[in-house]
mmCIF file of the N, C-alpha and C atoms, coordinates in Angstrom:
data_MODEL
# 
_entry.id   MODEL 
# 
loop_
_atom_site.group_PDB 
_atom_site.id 
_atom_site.type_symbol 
_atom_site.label_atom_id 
_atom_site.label_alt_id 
_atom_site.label_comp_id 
_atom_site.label_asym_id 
_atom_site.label_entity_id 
_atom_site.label_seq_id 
_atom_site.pdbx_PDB_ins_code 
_atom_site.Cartn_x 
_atom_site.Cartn_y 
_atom_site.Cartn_z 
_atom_site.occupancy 
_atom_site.B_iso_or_equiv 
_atom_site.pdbx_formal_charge 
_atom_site.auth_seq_id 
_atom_site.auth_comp_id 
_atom_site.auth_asym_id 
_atom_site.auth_atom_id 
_atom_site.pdbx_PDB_model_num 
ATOM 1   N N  . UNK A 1 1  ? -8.405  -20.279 189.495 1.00 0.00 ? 1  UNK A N  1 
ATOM 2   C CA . UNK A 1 1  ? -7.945  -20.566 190.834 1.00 0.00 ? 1  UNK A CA 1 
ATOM 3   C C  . UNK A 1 1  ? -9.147  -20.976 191.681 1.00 0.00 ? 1  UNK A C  1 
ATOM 4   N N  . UNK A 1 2  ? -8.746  -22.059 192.188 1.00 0.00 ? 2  UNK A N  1 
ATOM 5   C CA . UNK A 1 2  ? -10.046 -22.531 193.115 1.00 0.00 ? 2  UNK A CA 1 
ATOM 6   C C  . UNK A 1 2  ? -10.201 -21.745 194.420 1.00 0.00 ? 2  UNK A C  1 
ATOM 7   N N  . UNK A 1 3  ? -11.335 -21.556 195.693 1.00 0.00 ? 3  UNK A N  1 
ATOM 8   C CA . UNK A 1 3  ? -11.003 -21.242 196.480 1.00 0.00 ? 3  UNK A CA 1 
ATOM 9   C C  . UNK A 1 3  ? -11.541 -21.757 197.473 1.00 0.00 ? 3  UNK A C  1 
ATOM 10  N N  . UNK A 1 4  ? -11.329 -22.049 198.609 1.00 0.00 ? 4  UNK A N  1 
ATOM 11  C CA . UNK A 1 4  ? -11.553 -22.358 200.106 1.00 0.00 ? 4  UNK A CA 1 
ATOM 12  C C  . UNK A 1 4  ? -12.101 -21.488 201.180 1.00 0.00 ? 4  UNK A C  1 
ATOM 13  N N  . UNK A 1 5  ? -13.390 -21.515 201.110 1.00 0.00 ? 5  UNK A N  1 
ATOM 14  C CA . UNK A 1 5  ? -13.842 -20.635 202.714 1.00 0.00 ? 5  UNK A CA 1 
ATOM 15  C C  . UNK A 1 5  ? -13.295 -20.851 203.895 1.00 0.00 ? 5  UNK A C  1 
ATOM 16  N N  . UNK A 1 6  ? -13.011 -19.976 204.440 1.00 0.00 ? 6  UNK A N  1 
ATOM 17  C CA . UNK A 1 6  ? -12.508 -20.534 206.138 1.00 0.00 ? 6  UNK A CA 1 
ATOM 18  C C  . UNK A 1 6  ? -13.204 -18.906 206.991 1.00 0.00 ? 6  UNK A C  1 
ATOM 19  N N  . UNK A 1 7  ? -12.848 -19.975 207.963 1.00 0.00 ? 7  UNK A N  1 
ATOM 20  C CA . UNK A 1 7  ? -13.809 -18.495 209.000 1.00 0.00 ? 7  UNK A CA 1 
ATOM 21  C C  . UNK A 1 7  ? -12.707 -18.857 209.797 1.00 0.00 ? 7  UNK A C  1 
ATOM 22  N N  . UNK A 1 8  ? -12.628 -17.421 210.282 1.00 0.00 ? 8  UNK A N  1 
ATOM 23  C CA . UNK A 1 8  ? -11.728 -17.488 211.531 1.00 0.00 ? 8  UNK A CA 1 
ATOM 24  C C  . UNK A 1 8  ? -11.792 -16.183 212.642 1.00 0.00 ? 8  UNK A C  1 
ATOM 25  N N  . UNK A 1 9  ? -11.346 -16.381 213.945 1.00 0.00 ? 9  UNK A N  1 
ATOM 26  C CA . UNK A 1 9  ? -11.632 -15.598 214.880 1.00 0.00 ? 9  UNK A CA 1 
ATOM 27  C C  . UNK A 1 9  ? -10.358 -14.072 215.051 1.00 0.00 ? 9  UNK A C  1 
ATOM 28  N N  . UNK A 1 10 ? -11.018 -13.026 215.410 1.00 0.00 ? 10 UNK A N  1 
ATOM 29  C CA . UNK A 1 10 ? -9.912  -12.097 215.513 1.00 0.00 ? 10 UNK A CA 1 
ATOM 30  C C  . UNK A 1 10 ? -10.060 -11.548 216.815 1.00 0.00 ? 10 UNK A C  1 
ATOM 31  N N  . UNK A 1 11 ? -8.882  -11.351 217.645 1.00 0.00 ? 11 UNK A N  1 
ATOM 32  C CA . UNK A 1 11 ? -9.467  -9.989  218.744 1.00 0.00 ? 11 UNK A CA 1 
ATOM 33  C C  . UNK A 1 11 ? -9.564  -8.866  218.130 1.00 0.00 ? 11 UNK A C  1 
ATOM 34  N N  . UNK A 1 12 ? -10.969 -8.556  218.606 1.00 0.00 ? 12 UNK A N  1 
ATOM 35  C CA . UNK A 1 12 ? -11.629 -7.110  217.896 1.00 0.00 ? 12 UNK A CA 1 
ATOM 36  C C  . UNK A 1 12 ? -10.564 -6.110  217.219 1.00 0.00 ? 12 UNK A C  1 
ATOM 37  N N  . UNK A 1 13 ? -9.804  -5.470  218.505 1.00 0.00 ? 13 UNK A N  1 
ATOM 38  C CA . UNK A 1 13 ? -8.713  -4.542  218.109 1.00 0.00 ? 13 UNK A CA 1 
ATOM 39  C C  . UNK A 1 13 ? -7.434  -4.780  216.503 1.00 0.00 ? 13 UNK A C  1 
ATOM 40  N N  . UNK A 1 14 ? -7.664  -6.135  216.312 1.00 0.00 ? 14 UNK A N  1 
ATOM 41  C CA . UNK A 1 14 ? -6.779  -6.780  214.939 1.00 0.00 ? 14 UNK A CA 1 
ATOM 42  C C  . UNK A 1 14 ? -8.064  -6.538  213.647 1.00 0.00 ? 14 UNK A C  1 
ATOM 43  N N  . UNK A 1 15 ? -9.267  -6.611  214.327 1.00 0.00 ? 15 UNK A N  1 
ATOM 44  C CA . UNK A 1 15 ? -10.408 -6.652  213.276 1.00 0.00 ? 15 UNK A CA 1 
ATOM 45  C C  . UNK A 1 15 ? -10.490 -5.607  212.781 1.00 0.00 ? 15 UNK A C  1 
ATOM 46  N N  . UNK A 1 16 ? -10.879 -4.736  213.311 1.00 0.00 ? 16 UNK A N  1 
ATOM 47  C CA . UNK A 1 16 ? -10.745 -3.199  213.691 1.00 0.00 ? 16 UNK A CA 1 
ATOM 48  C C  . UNK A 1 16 ? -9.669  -2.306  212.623 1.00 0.00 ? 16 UNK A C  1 
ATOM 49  N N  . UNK A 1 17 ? -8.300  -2.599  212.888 1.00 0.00 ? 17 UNK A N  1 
ATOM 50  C CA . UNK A 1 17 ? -7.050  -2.211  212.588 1.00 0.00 ? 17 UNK A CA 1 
ATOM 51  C C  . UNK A 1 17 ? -7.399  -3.036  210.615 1.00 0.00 ? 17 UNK A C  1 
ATOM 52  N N  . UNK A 1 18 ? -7.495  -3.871  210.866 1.00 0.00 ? 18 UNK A N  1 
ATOM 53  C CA . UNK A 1 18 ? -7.862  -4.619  209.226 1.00 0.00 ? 18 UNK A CA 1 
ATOM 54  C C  . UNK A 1 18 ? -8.701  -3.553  208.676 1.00 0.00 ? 18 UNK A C  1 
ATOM 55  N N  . UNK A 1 19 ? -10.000 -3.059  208.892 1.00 0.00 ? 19 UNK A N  1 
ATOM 56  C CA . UNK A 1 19 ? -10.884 -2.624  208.586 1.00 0.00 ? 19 UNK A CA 1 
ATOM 57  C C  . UNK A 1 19 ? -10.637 -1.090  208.139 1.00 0.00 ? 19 UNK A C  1 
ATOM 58  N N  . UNK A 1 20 ? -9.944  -0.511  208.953 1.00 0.00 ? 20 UNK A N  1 
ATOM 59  C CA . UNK A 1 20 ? -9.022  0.289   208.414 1.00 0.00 ? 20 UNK A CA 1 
ATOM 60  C C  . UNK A 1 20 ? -8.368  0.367   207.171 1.00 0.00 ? 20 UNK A C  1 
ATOM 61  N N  . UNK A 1 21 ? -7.581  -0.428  207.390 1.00 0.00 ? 21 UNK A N  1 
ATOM 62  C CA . UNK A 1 21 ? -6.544  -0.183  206.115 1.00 0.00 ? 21 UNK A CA 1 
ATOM 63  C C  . UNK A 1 21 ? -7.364  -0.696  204.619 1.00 0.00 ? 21 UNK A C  1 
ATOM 64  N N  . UNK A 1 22 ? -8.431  -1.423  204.956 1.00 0.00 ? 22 UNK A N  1 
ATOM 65  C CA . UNK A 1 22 ? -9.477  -1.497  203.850 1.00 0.00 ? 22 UNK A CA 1 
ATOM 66  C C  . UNK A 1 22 ? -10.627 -0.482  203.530 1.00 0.00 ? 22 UNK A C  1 
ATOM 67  N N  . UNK A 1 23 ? -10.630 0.314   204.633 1.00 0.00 ? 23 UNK A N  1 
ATOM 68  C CA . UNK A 1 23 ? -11.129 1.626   204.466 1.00 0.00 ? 23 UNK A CA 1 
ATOM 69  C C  . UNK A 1 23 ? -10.397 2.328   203.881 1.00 0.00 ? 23 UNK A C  1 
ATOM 70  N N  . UNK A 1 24 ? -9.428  2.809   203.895 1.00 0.00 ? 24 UNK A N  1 
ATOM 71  C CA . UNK A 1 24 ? -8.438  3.720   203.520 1.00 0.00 ? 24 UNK A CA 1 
ATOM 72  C C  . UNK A 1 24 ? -7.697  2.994   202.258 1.00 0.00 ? 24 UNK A C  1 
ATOM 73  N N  . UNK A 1 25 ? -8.382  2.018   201.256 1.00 0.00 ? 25 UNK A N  1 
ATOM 74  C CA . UNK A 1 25 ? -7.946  1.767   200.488 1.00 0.00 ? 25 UNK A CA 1 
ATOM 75  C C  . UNK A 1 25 ? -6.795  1.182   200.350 1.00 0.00 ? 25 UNK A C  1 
ATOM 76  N N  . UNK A 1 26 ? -6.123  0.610   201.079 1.00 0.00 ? 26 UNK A N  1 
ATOM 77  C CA . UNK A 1 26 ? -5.037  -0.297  200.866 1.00 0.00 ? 26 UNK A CA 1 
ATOM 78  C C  . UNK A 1 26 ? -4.834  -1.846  200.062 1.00 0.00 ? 26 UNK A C  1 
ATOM 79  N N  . UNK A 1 27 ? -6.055  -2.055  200.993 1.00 0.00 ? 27 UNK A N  1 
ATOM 80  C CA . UNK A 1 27 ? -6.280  -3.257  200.622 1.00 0.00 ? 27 UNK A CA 1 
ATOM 81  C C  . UNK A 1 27 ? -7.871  -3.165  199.944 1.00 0.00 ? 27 UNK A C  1 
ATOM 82  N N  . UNK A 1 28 ? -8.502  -4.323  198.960 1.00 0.00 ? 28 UNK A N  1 
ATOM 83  C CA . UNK A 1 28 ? -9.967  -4.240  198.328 1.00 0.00 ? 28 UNK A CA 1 
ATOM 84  C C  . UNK A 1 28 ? -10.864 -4.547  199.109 1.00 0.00 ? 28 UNK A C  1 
ATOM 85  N N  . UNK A 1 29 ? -10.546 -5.814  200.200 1.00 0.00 ? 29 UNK A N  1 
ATOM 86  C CA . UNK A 1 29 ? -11.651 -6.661  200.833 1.00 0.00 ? 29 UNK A CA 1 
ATOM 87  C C  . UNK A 1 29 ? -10.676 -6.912  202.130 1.00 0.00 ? 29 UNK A C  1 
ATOM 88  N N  . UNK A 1 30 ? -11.184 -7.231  203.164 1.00 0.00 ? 30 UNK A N  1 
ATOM 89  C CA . UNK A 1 30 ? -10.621 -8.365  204.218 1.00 0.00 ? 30 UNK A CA 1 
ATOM 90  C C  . UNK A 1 30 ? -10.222 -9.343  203.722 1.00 0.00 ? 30 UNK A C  1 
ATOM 91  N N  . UNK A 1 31 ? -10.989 -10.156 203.451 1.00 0.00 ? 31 UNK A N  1 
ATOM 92  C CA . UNK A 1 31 ? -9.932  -11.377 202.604 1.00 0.00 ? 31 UNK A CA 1 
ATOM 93  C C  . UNK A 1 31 ? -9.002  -11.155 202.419 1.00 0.00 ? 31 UNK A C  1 
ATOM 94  N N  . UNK A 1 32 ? -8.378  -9.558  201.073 1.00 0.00 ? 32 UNK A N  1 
ATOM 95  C CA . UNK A 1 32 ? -7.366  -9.460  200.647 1.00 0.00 ? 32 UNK A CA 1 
ATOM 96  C C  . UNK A 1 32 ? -5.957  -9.488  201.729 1.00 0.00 ? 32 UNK A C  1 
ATOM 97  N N  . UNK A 1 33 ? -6.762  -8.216  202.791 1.00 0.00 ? 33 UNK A N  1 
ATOM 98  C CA . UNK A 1 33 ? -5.841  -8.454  203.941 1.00 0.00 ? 33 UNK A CA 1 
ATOM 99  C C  . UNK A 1 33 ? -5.558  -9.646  204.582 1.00 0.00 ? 33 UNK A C  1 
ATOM 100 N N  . UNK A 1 34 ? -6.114  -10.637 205.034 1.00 0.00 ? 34 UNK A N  1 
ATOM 101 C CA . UNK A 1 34 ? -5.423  -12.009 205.255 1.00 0.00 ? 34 UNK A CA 1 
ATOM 102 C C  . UNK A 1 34 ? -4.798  -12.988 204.105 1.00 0.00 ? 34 UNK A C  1 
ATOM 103 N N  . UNK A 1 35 ? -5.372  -12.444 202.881 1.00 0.00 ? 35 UNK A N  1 
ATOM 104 C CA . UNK A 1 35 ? -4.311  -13.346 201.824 1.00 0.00 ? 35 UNK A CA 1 
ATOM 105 C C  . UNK A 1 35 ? -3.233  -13.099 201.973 1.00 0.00 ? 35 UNK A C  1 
ATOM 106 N N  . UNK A 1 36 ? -2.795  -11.508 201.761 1.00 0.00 ? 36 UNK A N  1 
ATOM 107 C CA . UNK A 1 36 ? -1.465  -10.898 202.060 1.00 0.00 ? 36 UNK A CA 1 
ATOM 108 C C  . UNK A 1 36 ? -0.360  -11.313 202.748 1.00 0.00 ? 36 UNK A C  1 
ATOM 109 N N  . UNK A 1 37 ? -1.418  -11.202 204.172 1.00 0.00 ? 37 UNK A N  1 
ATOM 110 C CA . UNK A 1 37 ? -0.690  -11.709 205.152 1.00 0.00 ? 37 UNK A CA 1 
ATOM 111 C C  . UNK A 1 37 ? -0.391  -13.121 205.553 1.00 0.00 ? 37 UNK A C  1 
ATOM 112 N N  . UNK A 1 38 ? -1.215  -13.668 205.089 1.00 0.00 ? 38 UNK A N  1 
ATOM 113 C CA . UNK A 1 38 ? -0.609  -15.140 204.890 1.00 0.00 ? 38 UNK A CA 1 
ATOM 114 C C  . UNK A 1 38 ? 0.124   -15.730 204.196 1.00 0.00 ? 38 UNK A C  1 
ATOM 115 N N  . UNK A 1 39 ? 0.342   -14.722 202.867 1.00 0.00 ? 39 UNK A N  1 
ATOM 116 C CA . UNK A 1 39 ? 2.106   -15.055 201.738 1.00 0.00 ? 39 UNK A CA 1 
ATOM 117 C C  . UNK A 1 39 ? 2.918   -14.697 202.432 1.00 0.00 ? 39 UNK A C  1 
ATOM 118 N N  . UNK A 1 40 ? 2.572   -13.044 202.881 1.00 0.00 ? 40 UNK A N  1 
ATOM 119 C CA . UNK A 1 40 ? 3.694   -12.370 203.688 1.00 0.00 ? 40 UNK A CA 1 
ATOM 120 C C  . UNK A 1 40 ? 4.870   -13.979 204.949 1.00 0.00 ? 40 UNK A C  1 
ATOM 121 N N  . UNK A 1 41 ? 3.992   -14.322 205.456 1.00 0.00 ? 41 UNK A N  1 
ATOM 122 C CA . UNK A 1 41 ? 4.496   -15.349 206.592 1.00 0.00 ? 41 UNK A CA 1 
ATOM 123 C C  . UNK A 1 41 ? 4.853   -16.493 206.144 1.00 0.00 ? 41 UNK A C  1 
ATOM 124 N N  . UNK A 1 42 ? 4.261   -16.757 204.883 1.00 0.00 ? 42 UNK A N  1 
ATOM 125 C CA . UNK A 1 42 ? 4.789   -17.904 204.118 1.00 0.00 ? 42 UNK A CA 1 
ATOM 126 C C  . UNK A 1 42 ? 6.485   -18.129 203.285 1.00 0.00 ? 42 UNK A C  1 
ATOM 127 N N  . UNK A 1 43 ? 6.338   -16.804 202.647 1.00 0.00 ? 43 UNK A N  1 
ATOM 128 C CA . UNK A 1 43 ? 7.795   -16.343 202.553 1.00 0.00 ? 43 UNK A CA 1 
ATOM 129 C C  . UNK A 1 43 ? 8.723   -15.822 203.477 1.00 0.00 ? 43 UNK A C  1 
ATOM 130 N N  . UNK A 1 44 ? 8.225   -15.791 205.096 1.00 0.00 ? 44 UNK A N  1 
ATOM 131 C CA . UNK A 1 44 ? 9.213   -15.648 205.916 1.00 0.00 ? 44 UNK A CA 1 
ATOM 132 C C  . UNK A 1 44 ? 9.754   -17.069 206.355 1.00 0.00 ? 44 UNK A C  1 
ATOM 133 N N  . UNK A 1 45 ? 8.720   -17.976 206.765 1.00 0.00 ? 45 UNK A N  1 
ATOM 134 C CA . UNK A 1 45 ? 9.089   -19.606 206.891 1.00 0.00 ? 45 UNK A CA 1 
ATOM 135 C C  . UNK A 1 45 ? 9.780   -19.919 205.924 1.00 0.00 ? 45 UNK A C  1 
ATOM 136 N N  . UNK A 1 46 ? 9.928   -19.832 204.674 1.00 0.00 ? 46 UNK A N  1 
ATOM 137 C CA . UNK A 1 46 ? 10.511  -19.986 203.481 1.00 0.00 ? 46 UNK A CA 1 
ATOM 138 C C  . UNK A 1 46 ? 12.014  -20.176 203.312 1.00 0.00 ? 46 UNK A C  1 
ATOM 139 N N  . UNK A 1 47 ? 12.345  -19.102 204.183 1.00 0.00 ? 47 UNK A N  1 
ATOM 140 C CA . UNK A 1 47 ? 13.610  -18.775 204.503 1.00 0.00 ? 47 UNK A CA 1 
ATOM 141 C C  . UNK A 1 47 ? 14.089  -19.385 205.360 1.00 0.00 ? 47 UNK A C  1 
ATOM 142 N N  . UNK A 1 48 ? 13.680  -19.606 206.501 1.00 0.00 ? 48 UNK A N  1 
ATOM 143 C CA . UNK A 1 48 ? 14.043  -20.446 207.579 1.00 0.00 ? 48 UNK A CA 1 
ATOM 144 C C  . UNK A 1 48 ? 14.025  -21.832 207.652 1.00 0.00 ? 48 UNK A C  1 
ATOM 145 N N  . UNK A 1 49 ? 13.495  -22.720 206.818 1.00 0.00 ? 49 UNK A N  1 
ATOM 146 C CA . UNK A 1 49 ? 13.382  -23.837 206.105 1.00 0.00 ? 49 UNK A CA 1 
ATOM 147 C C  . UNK A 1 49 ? 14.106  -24.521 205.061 1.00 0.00 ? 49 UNK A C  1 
# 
């Protein structure tokens, strides 16, 4: 799988809240948490489309 860097901006309090749940083991990396969440929303458009 190839991959694509992107940078992107958060308000702190969303950064924060990420950092968390990658603390607490949910997720492996940040990244993981925005991959997630970017299928997550992908399969909601999905539907509506």
């Amino acid at each position: 799988m190839e991959f694509k860097k992107v940078t992107i901006s958060l308000p702190k309090n969303l950064y924060n809240q990420g950092i968390n749940l990658v603390n607490k083991g949910l997720f492996s990396n940040f990244s993981d948490l925005v991959r997630s969440g970017i299928r997550i929303e992908f399969k909601e458009i999905e539907l509506v489309i």
